[in-house]
N, CA, C and O of each residue as an XYZ file, in Angstrom:
392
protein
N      91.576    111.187    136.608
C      92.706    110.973    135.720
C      92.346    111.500    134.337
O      91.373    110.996    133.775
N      93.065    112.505    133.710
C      92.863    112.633    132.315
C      93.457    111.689    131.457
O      94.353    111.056    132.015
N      93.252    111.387    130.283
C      93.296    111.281    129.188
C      93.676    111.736    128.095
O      93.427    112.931    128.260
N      94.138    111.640    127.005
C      94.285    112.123    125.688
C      93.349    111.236    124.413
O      93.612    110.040    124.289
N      92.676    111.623    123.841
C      92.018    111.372    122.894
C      92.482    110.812    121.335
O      92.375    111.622    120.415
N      92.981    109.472    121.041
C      93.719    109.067    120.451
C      92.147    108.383    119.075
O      90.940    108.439    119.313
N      92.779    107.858    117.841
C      91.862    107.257    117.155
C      92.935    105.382    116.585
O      93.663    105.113    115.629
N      92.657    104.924    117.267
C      93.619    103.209    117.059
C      93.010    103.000    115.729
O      91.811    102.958    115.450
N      94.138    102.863    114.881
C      93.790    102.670    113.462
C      93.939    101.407    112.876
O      93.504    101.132    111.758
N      94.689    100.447    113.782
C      94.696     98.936    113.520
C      95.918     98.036    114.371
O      97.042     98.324    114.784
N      95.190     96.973    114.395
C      96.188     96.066    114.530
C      97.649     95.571    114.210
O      97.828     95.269    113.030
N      98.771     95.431    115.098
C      99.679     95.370    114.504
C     100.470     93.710    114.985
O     101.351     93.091    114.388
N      99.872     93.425    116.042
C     100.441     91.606    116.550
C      99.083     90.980    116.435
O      98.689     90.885    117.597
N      98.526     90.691    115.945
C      96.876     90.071    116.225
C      97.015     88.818    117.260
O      96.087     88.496    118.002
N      98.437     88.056    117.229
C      99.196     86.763    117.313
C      99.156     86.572    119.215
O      98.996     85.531    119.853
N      99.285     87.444    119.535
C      99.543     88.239    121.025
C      97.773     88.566    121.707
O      96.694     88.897    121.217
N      98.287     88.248    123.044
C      97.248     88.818    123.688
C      97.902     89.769    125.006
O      98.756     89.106    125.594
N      97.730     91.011    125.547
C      96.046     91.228    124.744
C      97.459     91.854    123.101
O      98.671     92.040    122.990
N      96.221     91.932    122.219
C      96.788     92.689    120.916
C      97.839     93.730    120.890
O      97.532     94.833    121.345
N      98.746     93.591    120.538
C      99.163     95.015    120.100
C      98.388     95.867    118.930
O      97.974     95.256    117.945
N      98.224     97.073    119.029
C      97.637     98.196    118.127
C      98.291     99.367    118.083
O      98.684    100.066    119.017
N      98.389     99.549    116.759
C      98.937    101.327    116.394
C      97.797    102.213    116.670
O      96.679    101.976    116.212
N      98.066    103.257    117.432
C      96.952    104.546    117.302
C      97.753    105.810    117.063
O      98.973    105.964    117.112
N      96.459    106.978    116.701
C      97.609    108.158    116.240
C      96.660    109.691    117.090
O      95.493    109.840    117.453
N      97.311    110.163    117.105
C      96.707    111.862    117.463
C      97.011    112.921    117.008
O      98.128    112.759    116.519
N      96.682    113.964    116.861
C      97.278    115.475    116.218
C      97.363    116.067    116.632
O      96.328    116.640    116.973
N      98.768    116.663    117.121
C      99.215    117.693    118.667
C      98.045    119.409    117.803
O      97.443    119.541    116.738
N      98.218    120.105    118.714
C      97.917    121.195    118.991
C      98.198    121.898    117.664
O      97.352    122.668    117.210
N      99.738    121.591    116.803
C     100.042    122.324    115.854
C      99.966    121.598    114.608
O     100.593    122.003    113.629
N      99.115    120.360    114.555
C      98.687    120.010    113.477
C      99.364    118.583    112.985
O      98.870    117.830    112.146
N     100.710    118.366    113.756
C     101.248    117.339    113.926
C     101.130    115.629    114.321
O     101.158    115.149    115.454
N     101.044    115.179    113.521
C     100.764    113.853    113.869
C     101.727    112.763    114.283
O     102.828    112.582    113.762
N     101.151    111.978    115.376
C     101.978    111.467    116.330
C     101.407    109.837    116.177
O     100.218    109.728    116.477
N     101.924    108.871    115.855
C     101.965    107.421    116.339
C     102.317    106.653    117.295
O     103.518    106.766    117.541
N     101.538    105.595    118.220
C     101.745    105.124    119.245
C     101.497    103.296    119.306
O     100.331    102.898    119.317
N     102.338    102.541    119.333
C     102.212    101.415    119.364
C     102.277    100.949    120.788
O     103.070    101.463    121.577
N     101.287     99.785    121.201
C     101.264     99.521    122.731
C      99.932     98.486    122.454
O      99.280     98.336    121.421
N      99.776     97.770    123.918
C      99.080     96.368    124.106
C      97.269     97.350    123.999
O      96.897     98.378    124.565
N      96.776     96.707    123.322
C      95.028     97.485    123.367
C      95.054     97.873    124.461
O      95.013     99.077    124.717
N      95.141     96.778    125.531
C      94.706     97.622    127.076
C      95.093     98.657    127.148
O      94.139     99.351    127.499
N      96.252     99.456    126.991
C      96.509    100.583    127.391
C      95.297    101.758    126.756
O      94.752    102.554    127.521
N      95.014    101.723    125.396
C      94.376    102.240    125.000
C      92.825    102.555    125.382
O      92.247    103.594    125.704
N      92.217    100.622    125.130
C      91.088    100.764    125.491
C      90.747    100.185    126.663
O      91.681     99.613    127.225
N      89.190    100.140    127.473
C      89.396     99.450    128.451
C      88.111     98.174    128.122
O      87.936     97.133    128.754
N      87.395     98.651    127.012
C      86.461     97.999    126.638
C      86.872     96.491    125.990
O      87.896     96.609    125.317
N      86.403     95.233    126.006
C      86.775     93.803    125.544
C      87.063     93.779    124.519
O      88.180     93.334    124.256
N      86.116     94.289    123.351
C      86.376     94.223    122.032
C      86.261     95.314    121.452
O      85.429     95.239    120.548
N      86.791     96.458    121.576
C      86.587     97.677    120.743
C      86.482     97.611    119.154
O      86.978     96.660    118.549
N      85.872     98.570    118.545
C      85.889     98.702    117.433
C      87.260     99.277    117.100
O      87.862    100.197    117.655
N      87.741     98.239    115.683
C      88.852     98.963    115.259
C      88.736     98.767    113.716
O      88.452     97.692    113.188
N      89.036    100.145    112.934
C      89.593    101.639    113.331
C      88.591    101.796    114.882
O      87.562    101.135    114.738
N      88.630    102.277    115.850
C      87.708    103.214    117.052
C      88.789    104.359    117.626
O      89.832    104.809    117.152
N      88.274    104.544    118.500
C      88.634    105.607    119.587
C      89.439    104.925    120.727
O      89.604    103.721    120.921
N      89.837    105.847    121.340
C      90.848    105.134    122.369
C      91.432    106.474    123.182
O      91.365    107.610    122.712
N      92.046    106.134    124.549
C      92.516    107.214    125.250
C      93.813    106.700    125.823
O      94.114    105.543    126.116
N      94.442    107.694    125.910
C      96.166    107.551    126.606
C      95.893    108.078    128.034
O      95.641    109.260    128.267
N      95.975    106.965    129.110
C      96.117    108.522    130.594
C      97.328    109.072    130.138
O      98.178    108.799    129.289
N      97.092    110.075    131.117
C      98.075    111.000    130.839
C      98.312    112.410    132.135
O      97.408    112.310    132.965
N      98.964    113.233    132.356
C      99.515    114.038    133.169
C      99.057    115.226    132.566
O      99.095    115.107    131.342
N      98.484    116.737    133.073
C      98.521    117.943    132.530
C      99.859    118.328    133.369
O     100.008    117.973    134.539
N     100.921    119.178    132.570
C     101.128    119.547    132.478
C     101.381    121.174    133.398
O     101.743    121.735    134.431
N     100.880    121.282    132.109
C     100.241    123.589    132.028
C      99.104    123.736    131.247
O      99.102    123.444    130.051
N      98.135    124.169    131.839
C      96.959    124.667    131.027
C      97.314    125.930    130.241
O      97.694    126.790    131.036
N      97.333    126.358    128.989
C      97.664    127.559    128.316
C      96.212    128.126    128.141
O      95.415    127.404    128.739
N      95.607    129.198    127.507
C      94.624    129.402    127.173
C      94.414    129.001    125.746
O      93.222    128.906    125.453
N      95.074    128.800    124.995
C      94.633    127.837    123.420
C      94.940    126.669    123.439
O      94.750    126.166    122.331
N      95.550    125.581    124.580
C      96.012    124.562    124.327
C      96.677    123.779    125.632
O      97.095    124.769    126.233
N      96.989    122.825    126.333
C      97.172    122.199    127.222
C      98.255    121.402    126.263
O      98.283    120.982    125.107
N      99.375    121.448    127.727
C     100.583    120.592    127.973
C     100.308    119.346    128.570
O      99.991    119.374    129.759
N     100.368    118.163    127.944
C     100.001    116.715    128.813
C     101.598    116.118    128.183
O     102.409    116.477    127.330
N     101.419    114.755    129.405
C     102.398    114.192    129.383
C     102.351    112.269    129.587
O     102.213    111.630    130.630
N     102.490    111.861    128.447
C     101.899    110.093    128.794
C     102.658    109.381    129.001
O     102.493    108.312    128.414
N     104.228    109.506    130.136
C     104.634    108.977    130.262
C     104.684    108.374    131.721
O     105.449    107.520    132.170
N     103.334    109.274    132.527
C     102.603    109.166    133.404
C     100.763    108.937    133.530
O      99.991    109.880    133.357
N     100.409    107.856    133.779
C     100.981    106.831    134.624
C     101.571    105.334    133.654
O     102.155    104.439    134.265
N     101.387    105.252    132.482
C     101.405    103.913    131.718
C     102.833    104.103    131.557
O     103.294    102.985    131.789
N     103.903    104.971    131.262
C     104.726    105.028    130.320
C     104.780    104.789    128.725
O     105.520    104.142    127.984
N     103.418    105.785    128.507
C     103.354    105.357    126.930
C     103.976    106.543    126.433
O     103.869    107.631    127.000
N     104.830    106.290    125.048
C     105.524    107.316    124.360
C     105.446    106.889    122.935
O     105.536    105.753    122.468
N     105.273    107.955    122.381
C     105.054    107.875    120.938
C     106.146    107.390    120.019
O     107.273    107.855    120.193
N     105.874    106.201    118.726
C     107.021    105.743    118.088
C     108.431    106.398    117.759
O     109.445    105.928    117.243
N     108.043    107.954    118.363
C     109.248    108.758    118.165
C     110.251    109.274    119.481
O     111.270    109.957    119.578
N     109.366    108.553    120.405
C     110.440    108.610    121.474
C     109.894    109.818    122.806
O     110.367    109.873    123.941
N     108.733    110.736    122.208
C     107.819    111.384    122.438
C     107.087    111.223    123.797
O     106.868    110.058    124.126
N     106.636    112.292    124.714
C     105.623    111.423    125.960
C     104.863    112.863    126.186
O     103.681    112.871    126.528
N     105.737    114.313    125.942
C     105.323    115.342    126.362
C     104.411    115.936    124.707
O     105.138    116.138    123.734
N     103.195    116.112    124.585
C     102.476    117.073    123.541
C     101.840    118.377    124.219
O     101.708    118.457    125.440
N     101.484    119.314    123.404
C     100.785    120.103    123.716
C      99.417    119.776    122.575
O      99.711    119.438    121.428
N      98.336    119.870    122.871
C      96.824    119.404    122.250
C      95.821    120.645    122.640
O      96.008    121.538    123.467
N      94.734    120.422    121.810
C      93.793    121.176    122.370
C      92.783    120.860    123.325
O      92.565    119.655    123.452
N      91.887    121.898    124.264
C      91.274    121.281    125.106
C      90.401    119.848    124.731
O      90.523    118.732    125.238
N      89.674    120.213    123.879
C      89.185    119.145    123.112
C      89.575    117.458    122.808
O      88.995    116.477    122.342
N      90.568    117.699    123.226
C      91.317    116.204    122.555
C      91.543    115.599    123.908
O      91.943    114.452    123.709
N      91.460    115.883    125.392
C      91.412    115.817    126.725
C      90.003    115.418    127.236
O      89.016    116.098    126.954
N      89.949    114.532    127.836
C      89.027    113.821    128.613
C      89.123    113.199    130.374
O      90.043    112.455    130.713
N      88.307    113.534    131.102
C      88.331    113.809    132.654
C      88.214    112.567    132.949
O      88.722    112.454    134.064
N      87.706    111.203    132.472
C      87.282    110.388    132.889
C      88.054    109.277    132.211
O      87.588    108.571    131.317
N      89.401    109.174    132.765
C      90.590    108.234    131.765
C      90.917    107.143    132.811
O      91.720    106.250    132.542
């Protein structure tokens, strides 16, 4: 299962379990994207560090040669505060082990 490579920048329900947390990423063209959702989705670890790292599964797409089409509205249904699920990113920001 891939992944997308997200950075969770904080807490937003502390009140809730598990937590809700905002995280963000930067598509391919420099664009930045926000994602609110329960930690689990993000992390899988108990207590992550936050600000930390975090991953979205996610769907490829199309591999391009500068950049990959993913899609996170498979398998979690996570979509970005803008309504968002399809980015294009760089290889880099993709991880095999989600």
């Amino acid at each position: 299962m891939y992944g997308l490579k997200v950075r969770i920048r904080r807490v937003t329900e502390p009140d809730v379990y598990p937590e809700r947390v905002e995280c963000f990423m930067t598509d391919y063209e420099g664009q930045t994207h926000f994602f609110e959702d329960k930690l689990t989705v993000f992390s899988s670890e108990s207590n992550p560090m936050i600000p930390g790292d975090g991953v979205i599964r996610c769907t490829v797409l199309r591999e391009m040669p500068l950049f990959v089409e993913v899609d996170t509205a498979l398998p979690d249904g996570v979509e970005s505060t803008m309504g968002r699920t399809v980015f294009c990113v760089s290889r880099e920001d993709l991880t095999e082990d989600a």
